[in-house]
SENU-734316 format. One line per field, with one value per residue (C-alpha): z, x, y. Coordinates in Angstrom, 2 decimals. Each point is the difference from the previous one (the first is absolute). Last residue first. Example, Ala and Ser with C-alpha at 12.3 -4.5 7.8 and 13.67 -1.06 7.14 Angstrom:
% residues 2
z: (7.14_0.66);
x: (13.67_-1.37);
y: (-1.06_-3.44);
//
This chain:
% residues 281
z: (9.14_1.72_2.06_-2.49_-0.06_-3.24_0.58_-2.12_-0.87_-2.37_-3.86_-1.06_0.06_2.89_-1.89_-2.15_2.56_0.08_0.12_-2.47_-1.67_2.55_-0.40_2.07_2.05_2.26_3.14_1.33_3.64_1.11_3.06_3.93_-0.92_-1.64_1.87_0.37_-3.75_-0.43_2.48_-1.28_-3.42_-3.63_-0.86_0.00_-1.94_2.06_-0.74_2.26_-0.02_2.43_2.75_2.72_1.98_-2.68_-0.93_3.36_-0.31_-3.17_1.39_3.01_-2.80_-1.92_3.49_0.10_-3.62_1.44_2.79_-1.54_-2.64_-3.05_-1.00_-0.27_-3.56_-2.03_-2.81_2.34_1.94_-2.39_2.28_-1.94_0.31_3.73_-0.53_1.51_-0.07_1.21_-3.20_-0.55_0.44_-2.99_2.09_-2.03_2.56_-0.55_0.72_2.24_3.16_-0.93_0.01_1.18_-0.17_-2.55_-1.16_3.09_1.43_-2.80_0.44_-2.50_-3.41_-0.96_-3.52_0.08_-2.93_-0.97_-3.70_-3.42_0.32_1.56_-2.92_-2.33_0.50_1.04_-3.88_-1.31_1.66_-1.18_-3.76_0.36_1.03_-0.06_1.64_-1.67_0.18_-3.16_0.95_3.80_1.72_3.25_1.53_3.78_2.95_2.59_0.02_2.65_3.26_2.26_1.29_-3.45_-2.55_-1.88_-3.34_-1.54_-3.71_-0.17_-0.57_-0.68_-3.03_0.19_3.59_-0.80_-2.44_1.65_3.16_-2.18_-1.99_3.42_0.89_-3.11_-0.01_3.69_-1.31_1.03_1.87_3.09_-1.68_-0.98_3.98_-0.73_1.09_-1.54_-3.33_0.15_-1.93_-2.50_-0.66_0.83_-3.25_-1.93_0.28_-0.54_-3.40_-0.36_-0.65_1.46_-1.53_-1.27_4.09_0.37_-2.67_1.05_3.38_-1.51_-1.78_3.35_2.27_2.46_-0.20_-0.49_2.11_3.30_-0.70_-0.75_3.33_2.07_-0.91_0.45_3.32_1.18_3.15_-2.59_0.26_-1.69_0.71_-2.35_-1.51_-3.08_0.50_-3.40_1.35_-2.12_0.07_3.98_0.36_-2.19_1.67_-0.97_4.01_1.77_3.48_1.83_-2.54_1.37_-2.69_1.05_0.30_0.88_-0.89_-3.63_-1.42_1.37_2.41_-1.44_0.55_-3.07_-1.51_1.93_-1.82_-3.84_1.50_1.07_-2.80_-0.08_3.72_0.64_2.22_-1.92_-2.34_-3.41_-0.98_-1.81_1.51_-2.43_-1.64_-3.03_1.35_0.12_2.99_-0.74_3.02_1.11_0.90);
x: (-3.29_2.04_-0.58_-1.79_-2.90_-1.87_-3.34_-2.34_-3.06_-1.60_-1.52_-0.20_0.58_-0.97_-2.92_2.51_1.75_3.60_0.69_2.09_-2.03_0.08_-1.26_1.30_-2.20_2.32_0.04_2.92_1.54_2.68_1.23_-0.70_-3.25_2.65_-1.61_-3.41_0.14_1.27_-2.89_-2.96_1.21_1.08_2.44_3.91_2.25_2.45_2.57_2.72_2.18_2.95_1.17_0.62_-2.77_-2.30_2.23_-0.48_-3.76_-0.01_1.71_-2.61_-2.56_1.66_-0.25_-3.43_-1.13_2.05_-1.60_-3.65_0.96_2.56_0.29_3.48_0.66_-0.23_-2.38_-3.13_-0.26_-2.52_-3.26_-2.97_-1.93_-1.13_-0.73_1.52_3.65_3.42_1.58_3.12_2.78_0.65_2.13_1.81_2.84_1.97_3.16_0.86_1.29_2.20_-1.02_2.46_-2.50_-3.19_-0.44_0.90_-3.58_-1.36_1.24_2.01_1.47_1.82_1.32_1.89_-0.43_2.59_-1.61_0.76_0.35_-3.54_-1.18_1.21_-1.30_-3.33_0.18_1.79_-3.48_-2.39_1.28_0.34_-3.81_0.90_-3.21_-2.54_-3.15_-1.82_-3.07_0.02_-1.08_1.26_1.22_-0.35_1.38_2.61_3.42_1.75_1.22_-1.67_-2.47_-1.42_1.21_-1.86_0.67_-2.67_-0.75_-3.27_0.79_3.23_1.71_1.80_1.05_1.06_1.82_1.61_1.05_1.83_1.66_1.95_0.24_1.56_2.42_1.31_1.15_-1.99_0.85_-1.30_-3.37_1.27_-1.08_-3.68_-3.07_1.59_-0.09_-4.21_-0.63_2.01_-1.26_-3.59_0.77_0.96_-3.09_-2.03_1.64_1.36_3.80_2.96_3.33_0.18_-0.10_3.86_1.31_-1.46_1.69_2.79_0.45_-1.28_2.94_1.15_-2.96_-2.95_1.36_0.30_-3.61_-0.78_1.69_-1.60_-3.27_0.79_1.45_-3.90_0.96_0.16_2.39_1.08_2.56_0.59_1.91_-0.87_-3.32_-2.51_-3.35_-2.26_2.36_0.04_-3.62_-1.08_3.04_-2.13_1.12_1.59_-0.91_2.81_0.16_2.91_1.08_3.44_0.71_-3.57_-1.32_1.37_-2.50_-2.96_-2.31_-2.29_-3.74_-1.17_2.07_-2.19_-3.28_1.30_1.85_-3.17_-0.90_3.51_0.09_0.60_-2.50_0.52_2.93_0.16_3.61_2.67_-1.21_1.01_3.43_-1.81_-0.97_3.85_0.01_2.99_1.69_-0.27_3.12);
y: (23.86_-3.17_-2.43_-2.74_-2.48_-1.07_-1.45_-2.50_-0.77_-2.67_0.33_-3.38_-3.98_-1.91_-1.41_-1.57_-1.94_-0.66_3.67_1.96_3.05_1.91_3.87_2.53_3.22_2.14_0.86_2.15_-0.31_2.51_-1.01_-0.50_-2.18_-2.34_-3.40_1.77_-0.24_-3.33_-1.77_2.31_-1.17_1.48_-2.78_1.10_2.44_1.28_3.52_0.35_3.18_-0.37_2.74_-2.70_0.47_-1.01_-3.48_-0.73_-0.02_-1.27_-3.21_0.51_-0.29_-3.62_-1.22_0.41_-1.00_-3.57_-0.23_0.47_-3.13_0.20_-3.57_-1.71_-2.04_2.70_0.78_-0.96_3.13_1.91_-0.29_0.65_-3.20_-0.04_3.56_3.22_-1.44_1.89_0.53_-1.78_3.10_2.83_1.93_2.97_1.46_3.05_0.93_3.31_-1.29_-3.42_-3.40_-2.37_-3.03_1.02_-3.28_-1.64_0.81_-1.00_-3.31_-1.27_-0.60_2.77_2.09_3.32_2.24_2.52_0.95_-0.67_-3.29_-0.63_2.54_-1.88_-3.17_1.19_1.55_-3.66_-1.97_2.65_-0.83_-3.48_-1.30_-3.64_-1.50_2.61_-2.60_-1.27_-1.86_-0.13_-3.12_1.44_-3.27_-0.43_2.06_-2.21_1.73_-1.75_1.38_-2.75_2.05_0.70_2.37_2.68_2.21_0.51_1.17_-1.18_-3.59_-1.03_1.27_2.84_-0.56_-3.81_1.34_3.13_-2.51_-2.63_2.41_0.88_-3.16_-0.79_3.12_-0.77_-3.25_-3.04_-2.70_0.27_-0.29_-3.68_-0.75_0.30_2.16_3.28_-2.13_-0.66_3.46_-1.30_-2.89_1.61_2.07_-2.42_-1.95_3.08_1.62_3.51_-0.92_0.63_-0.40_3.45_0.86_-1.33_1.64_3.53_-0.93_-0.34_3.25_1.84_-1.06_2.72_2.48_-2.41_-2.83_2.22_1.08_-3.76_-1.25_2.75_-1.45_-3.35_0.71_0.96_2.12_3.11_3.02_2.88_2.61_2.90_2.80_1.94_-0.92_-1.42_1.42_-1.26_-3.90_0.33_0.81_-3.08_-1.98_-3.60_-0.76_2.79_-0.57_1.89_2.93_2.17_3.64_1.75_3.50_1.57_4.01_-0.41_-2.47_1.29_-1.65_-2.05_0.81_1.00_-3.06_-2.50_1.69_-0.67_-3.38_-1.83_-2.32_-0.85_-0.69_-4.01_-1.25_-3.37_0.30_-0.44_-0.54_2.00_3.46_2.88_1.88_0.96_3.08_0.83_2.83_3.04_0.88_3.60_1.93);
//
């Protein structure tokens, strides 16, 4: 049986690195549907692939709580948290109020809901769309000085809703490692890790509070490693790199050409490369 995909079941926040732009050319090398059971995406930030691809059965995970909180949110308590993000507003002073809360002890305080509406605003209306933290945890990118942004977008919020009910979806908040804990042969992995950076200004690891340096890109390869010699799929999106593709040199390694719009400076900006890395045909 095939499962129907909602379209309007999309991303709720603009994610740097995320793979929108990149979904025609990611789905050409998906496996299909009925050759895996169960669907793993370790790194699932905005969910771009997760949303197109709309499992049956999955397990996603983000270290970033916050994220995991408004997924959780979104399927268990959507009602509120469209409450809760009616009382924001698009102006600057308010918005460093709120950006300022995870830097005080009243953040405790808040439901679920209101951090949850407390992450889409600040991601619909900080500048550039990005979502970053310094080492401290705290979400630290300035005021977007957007005109009109989309902060209560209701319609793509009730089709995520949905389709998290719909589904068997397990939610953690982890290492990646963990993610994928009790695996079984025959699932299938989507890694979408920090990208390992070509530039002094390209480097993607600031939306969690631990980077994701050399070590880190290595033990993310023995994890594929073992996941290989289990009888999983794995398919890795990463920076196209001498160090990344010597890395998966034993595997399938795709280039592909991106553009990134989400970089703190301009000049940054543009048509990059990139590799996809998979063990399968």
């Amino acid at each position: 049986m095939i499962r129907s995909i909602n379209p309007i079941a999309q991303p709720v926040l603009k994610w740097a690195g995320g793979k929108r732009q990149l979904l025609p050319v990611i789905r050409m090398h998906l496996p299909k549907q009925d050759t895996y059971s169960s669907y793993y995406e370790p790194f699932v930030g905005g969910g771009a692939v997760l949303f197109d691809l709309q499992p049956r059965k999955a397990t996603i995970n983000d270290v970033n709580a916050e994220i995991i909180n408004l997924y959780k949110v979104i399927r268990e308590s959507l009602d509120e948290l469209v409450v809760a993000l009616k009382r924001h507003k698009n102006d600057p002073d308010y918005y460093y109020k709120v950006r300022e809360l995870d830097r005080k002890k009243e953040y405790s305080k808040l439901s679920d809901a209101e951090r949850a509406a407390r992450i889409i605003f600040l991601n619909k209306t900080c500048y550039n769309g990005l979502f970053r933290v310094n080492s401290q945890g705290q979400f630290n990118v300035p005021f977007g000085k957007y005109k009109n942004p989309n902060i209560v977008n209701e319609v793509i919020l009730k089709a995520v809703r949905n389709y998290l009910q719909s589904t068997e979806i397990t939610f953690r908040n982890g290492d990646f490692e963990d993610a994928v804990a009790g695996i079984r042969k025959k699932s299938f992995v989507y890694f979408d890790p920090p990208y390992h950076p070509i530039s002094d200004t390209s480097s993607f690891t600031g939306y969690a509070l631990n980077g994701f340096d050399e070590a880190e890109q290595v033990r993310l390869k023995t994890l594929c490693d073992r996941l290989n010699r289990l009888g999983c799929k794995f398919l890795l999106s990463n920076s196209y790199c001498d160090f990344i593709c010597d890395l998966y040199k034993d595997y399938k390694v795709i280039k592909l050409e991106a553009s990134r719009n989400i970089n703190s400076v301009g000049s940054a900006r543009g048509k990059i490369f990139e590799v996809l890395v998979k063990n399968y045909e």
